[in-house]
N, CA, C and O atoms as a CHARMM CRD file, in Angstrom:
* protein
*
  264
    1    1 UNK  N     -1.35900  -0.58900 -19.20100 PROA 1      0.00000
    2    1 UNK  CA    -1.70300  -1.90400 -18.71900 PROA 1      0.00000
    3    1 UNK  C     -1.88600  -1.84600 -17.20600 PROA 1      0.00000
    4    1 UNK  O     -1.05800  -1.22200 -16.54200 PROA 1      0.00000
    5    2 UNK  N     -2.89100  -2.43900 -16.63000 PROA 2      0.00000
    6    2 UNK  CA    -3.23600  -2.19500 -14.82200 PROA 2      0.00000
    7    2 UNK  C     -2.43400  -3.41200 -14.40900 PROA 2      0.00000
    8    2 UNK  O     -1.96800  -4.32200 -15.09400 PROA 2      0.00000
    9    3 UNK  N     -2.41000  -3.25100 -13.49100 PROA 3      0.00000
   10    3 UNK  CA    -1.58200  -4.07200 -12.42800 PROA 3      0.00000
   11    3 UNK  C     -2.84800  -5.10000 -11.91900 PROA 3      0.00000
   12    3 UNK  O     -3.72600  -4.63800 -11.19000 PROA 3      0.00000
   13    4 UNK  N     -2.87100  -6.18200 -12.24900 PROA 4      0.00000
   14    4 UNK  CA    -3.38700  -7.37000 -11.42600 PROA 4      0.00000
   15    4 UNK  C     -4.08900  -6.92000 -10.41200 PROA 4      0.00000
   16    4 UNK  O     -5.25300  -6.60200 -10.16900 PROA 4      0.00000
   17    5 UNK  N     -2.59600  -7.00600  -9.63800 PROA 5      0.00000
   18    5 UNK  CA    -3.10000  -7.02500  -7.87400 PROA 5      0.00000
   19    5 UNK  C     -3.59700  -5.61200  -7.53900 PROA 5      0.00000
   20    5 UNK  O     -4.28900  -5.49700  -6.52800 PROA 5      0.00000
   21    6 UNK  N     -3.38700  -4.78200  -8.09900 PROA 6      0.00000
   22    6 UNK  CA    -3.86400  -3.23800  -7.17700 PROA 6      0.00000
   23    6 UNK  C     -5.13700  -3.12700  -8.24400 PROA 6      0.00000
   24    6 UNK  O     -6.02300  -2.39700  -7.79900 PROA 6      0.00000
   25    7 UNK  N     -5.45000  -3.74400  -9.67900 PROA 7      0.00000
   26    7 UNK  CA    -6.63900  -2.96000 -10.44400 PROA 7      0.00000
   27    7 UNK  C     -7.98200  -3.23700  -9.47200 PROA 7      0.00000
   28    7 UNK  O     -8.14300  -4.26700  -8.81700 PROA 7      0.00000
   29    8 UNK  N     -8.99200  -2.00700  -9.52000 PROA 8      0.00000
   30    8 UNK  CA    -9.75500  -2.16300  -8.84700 PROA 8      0.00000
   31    8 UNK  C    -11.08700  -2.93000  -9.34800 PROA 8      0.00000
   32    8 UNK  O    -12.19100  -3.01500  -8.80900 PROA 8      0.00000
   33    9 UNK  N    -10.66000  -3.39900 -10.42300 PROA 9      0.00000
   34    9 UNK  CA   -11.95900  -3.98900 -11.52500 PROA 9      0.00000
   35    9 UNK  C    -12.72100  -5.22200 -11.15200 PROA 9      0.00000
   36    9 UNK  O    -13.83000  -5.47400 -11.62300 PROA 9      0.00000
   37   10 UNK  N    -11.94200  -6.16800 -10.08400 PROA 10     0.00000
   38   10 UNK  CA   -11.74900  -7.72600  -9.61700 PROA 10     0.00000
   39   10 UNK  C    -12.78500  -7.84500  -9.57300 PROA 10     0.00000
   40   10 UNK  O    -13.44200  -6.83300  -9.81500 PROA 10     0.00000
   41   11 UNK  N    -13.64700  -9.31400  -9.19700 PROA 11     0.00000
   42   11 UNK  CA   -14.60700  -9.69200  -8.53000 PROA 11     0.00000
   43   11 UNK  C    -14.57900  -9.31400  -6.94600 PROA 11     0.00000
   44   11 UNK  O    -13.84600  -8.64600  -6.21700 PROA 11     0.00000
   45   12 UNK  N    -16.24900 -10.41000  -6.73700 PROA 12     0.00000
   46   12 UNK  CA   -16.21500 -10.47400  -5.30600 PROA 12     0.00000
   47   12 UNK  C    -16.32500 -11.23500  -5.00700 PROA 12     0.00000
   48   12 UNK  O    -16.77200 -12.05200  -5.81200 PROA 12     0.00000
   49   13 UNK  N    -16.01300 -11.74800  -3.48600 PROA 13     0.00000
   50   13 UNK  CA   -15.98700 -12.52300  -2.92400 PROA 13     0.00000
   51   13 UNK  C    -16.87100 -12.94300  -1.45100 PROA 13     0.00000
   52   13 UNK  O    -16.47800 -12.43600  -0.40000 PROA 13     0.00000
   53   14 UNK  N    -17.99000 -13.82200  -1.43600 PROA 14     0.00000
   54   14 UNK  CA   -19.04600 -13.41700  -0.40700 PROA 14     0.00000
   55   14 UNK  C    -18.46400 -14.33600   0.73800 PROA 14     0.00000
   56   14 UNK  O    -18.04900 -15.48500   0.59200 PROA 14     0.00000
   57   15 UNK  N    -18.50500 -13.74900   1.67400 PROA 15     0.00000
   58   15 UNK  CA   -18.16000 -14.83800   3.53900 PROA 15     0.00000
   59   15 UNK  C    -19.28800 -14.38000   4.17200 PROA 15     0.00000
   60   15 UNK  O    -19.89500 -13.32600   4.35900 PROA 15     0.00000
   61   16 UNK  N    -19.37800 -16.05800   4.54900 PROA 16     0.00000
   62   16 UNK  CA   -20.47400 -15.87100   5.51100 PROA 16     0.00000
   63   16 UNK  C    -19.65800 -16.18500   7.18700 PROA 16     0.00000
   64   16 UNK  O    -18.88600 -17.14400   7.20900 PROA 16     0.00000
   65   17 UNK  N    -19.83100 -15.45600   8.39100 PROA 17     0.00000
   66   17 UNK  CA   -19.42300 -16.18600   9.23400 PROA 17     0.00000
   67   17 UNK  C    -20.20900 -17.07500   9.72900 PROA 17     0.00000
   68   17 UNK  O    -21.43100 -16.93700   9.70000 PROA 17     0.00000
   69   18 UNK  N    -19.53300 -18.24600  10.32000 PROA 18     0.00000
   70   18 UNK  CA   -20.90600 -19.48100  10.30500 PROA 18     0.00000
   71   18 UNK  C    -20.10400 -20.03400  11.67100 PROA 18     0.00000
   72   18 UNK  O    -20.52200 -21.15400  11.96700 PROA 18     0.00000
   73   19 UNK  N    -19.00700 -19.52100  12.63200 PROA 19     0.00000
   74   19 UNK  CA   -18.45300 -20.20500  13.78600 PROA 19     0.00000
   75   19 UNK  C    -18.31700 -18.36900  14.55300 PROA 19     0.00000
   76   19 UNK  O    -18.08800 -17.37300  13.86700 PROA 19     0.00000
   77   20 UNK  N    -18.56500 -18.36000  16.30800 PROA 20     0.00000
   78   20 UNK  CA   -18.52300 -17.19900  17.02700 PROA 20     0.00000
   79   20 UNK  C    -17.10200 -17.34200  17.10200 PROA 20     0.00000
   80   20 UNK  O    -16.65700 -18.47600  17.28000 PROA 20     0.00000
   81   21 UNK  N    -16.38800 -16.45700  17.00500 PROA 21     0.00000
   82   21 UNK  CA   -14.65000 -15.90900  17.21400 PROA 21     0.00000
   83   21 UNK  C    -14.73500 -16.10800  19.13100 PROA 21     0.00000
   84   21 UNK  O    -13.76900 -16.59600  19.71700 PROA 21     0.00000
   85   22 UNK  N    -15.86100 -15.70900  19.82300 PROA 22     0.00000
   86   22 UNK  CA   -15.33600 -15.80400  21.31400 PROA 22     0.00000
   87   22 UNK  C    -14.77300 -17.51900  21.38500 PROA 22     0.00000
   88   22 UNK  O    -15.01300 -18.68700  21.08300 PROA 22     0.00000
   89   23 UNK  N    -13.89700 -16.62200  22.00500 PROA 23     0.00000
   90   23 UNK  CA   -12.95400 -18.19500  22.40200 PROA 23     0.00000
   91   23 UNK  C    -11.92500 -18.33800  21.71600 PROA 23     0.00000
   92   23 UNK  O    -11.28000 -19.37200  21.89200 PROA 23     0.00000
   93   24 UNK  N    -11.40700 -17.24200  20.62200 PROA 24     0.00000
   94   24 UNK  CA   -10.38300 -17.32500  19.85500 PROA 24     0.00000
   95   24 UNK  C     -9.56500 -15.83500  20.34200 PROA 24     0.00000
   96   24 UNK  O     -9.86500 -14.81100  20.95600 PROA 24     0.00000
   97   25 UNK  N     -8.38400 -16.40000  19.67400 PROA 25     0.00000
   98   25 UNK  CA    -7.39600 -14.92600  19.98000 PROA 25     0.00000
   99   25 UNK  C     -8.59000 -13.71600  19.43000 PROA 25     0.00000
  100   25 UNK  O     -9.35100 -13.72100  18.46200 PROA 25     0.00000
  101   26 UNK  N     -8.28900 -12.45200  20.81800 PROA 26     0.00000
  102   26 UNK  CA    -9.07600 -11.39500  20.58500 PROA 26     0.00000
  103   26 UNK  C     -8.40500 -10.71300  19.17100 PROA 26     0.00000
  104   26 UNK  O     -8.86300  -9.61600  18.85000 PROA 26     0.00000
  105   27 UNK  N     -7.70500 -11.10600  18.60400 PROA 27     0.00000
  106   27 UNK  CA    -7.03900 -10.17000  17.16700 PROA 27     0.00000
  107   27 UNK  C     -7.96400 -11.33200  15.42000 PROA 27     0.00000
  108   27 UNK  O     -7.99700 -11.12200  14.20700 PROA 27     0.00000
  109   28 UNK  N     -8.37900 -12.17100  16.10300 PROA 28     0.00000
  110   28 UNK  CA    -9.20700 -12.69700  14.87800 PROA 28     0.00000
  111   28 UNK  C    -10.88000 -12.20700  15.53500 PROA 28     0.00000
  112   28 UNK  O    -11.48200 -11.99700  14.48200 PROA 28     0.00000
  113   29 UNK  N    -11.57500 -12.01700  16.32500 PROA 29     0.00000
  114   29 UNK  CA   -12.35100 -11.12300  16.56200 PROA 29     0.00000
  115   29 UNK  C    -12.11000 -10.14000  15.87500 PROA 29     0.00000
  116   29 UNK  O    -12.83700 -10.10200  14.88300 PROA 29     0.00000
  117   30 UNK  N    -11.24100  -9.11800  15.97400 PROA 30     0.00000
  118   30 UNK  CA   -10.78400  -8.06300  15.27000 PROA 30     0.00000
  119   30 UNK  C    -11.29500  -8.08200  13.58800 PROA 30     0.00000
  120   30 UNK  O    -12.06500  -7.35500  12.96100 PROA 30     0.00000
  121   31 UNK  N    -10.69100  -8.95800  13.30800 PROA 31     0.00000
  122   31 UNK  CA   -10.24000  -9.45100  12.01500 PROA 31     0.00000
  123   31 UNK  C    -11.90500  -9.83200  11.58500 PROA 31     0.00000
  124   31 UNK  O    -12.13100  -9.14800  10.58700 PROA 31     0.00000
  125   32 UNK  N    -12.74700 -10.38000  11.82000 PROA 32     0.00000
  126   32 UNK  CA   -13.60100 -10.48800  11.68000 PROA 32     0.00000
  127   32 UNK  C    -14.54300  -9.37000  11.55300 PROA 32     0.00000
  128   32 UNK  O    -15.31700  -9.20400  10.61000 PROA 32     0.00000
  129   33 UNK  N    -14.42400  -8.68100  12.49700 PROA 33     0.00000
  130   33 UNK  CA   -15.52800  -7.19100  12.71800 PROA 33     0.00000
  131   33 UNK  C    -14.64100  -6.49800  11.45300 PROA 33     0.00000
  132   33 UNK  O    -15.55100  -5.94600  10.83400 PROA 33     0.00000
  133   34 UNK  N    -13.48600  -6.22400  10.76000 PROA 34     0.00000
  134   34 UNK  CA   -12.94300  -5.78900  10.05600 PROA 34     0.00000
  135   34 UNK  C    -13.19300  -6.10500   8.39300 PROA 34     0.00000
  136   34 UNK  O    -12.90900  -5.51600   7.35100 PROA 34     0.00000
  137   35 UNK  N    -13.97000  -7.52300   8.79000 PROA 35     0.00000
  138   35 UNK  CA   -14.37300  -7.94500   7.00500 PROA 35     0.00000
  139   35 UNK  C    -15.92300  -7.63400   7.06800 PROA 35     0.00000
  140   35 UNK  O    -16.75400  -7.95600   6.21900 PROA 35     0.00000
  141   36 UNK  N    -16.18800  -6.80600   8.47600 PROA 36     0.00000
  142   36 UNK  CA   -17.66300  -6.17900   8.26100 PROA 36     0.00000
  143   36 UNK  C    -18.74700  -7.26700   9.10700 PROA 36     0.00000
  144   36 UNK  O    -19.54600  -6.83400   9.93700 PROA 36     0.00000
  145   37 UNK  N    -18.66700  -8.35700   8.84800 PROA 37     0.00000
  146   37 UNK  CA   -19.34200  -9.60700   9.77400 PROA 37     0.00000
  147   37 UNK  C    -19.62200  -9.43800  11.46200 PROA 37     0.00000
  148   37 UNK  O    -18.91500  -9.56400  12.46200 PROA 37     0.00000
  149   38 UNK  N    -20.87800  -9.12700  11.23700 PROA 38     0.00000
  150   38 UNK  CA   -21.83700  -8.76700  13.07300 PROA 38     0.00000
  151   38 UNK  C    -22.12200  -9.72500  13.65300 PROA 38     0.00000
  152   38 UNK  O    -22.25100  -9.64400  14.87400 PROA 38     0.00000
  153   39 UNK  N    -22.32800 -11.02200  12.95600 PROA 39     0.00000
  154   39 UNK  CA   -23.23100 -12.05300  14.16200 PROA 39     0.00000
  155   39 UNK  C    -22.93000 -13.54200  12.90800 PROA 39     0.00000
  156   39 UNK  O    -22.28100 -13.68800  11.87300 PROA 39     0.00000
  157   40 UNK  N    -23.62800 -14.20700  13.57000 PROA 40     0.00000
  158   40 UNK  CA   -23.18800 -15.86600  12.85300 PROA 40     0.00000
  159   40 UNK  C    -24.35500 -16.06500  11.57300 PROA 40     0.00000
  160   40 UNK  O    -25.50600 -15.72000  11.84000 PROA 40     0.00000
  161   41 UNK  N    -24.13900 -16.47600  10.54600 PROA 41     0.00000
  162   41 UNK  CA   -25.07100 -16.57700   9.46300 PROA 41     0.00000
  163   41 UNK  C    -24.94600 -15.01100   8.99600 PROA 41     0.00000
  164   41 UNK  O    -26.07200 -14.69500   8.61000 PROA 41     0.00000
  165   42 UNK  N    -24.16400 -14.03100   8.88200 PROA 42     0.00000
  166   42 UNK  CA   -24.15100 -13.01800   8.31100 PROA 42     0.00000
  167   42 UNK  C    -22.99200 -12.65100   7.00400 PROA 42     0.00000
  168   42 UNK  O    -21.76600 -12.56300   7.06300 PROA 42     0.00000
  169   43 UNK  N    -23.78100 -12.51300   6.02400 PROA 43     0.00000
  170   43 UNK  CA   -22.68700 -12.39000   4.92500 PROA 43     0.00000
  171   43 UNK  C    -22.27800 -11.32200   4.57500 PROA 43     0.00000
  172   43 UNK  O    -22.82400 -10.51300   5.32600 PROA 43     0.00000
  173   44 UNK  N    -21.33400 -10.54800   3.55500 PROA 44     0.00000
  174   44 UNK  CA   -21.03400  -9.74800   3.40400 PROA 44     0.00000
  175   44 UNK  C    -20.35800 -10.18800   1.54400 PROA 44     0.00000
  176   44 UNK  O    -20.10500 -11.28200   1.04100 PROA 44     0.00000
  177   45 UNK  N    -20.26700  -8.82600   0.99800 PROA 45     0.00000
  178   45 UNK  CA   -19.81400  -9.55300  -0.29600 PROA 45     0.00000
  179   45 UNK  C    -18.48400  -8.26100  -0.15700 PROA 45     0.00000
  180   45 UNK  O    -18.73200  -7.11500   0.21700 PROA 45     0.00000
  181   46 UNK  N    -17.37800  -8.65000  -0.46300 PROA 46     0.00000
  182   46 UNK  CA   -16.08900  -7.92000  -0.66400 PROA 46     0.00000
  183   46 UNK  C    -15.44800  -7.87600  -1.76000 PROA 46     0.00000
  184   46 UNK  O    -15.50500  -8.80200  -2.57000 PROA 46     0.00000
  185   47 UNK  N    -14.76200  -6.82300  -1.94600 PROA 47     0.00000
  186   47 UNK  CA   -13.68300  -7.14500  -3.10400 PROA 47     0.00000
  187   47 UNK  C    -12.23200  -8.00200  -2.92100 PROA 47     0.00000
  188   47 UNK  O    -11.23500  -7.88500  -2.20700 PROA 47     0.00000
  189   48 UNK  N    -12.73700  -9.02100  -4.08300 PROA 48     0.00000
  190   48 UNK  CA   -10.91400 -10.22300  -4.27300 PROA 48     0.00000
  191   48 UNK  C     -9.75900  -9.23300  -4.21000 PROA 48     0.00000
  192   48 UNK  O     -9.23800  -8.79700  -5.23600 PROA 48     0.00000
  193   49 UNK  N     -9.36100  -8.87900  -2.96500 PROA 49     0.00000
  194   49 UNK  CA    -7.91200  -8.14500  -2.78400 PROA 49     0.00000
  195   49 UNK  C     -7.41300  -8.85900  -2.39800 PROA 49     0.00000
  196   49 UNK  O     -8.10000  -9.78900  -1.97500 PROA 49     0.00000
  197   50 UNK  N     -5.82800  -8.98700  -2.24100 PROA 50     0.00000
  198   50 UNK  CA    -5.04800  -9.70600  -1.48000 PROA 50     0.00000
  199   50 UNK  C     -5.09200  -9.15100   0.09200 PROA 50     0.00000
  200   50 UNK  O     -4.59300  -9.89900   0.93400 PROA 50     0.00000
  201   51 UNK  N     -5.67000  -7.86000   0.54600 PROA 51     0.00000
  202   51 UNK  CA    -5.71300  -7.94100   1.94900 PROA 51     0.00000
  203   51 UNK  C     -6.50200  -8.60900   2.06900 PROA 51     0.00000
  204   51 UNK  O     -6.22700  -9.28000   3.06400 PROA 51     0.00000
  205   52 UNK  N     -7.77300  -9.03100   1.51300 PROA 52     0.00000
  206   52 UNK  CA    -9.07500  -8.96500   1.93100 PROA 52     0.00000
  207   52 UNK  C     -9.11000 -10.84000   2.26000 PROA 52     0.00000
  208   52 UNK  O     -9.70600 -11.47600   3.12900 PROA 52     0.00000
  209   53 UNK  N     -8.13500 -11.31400   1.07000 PROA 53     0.00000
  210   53 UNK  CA    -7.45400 -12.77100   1.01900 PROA 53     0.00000
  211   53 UNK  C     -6.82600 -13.24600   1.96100 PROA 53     0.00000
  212   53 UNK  O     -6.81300 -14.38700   2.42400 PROA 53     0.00000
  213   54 UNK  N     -6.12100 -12.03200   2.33300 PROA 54     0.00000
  214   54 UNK  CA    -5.21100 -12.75000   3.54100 PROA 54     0.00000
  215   54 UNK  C     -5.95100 -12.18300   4.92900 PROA 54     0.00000
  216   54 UNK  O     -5.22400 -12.60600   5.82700 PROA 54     0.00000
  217   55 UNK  N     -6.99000 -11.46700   5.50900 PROA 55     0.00000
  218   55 UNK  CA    -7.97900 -11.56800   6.34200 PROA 55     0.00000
  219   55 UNK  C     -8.84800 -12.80600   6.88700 PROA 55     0.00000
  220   55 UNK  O     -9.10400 -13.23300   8.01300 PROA 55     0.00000
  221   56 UNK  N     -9.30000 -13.32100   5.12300 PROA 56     0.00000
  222   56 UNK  CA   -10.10300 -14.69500   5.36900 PROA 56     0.00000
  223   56 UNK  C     -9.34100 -15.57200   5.60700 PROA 56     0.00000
  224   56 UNK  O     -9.69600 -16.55400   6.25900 PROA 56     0.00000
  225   57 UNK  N     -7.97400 -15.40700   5.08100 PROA 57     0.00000
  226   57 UNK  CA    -7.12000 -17.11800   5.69900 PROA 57     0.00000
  227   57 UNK  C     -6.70800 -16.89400   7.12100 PROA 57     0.00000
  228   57 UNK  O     -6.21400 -17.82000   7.76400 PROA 57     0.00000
  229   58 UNK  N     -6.87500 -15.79900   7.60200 PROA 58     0.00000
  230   58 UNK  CA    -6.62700 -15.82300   9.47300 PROA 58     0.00000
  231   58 UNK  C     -7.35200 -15.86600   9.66200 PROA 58     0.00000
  232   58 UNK  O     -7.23900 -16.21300  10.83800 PROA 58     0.00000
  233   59 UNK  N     -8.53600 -15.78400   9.45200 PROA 59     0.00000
  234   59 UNK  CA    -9.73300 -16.71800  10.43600 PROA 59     0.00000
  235   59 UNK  C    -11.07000 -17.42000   9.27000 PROA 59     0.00000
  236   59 UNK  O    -12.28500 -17.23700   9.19400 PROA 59     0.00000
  237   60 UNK  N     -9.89900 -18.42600   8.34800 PROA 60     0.00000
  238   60 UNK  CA   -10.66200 -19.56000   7.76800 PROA 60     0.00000
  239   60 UNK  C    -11.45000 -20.95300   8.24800 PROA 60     0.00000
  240   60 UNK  O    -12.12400 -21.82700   7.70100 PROA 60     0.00000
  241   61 UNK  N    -10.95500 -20.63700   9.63100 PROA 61     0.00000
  242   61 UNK  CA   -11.61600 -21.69900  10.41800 PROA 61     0.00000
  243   61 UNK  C    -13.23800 -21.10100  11.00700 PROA 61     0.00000
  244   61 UNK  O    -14.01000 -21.88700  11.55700 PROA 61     0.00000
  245   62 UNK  N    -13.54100 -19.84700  10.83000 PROA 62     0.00000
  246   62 UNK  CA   -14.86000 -18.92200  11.32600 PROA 62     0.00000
  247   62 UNK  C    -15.82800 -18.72600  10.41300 PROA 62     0.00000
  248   62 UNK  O    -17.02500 -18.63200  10.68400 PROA 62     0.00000
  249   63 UNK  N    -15.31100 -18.65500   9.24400 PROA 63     0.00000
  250   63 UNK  CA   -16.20600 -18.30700   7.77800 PROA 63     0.00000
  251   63 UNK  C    -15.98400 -19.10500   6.58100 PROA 63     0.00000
  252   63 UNK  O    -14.98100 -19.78800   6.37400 PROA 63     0.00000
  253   64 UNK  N    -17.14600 -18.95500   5.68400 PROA 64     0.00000
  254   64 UNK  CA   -17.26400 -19.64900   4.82200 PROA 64     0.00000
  255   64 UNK  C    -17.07000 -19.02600   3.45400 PROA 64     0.00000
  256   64 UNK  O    -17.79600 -18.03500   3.52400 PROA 64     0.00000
  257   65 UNK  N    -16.50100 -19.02800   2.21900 PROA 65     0.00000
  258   65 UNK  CA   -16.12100 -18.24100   1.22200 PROA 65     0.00000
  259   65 UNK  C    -16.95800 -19.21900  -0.19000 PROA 65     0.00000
  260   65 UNK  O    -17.00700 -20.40100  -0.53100 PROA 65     0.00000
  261   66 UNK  N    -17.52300 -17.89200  -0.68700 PROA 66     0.00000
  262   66 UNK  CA   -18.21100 -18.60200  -1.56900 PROA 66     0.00000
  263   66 UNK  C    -17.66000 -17.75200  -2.93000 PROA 66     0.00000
  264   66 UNK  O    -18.04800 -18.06800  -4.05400 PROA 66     0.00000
């Protein structure tokens, strides 16, 4: 039986960033260039991990999750 949280089978999950991080703590910049996102209106599609979950809720105020 796989484990939920670690099976690698999950969906995905697409963010778009749609707000610029300048002007925010330089560690959600970070956090941003880290879910792959270059510029504003740029999406990316990821895998539903719980890191990847708890990335977008530190800077849920920058991107959009579809």
């Amino acid at each position: 039986m796989a484990n939920q949280r670690t099976d690698s089978k999950g969906g995905t999950v697409a963010v778009t960033l749609v707000k610029s991080p300048v002007g925010f703590d330089r560690k959600q910049a970070t956090v941003v260039r880290g879910l792959g996102l270059r510029r504003i209106r740029h999406t990316v599609e990821l895998k539903d991990t719980p890191a990847t979950r708890g990335m977008i809720h530190k800077v849920k105020h920058l991107v959009e999750v579809k």
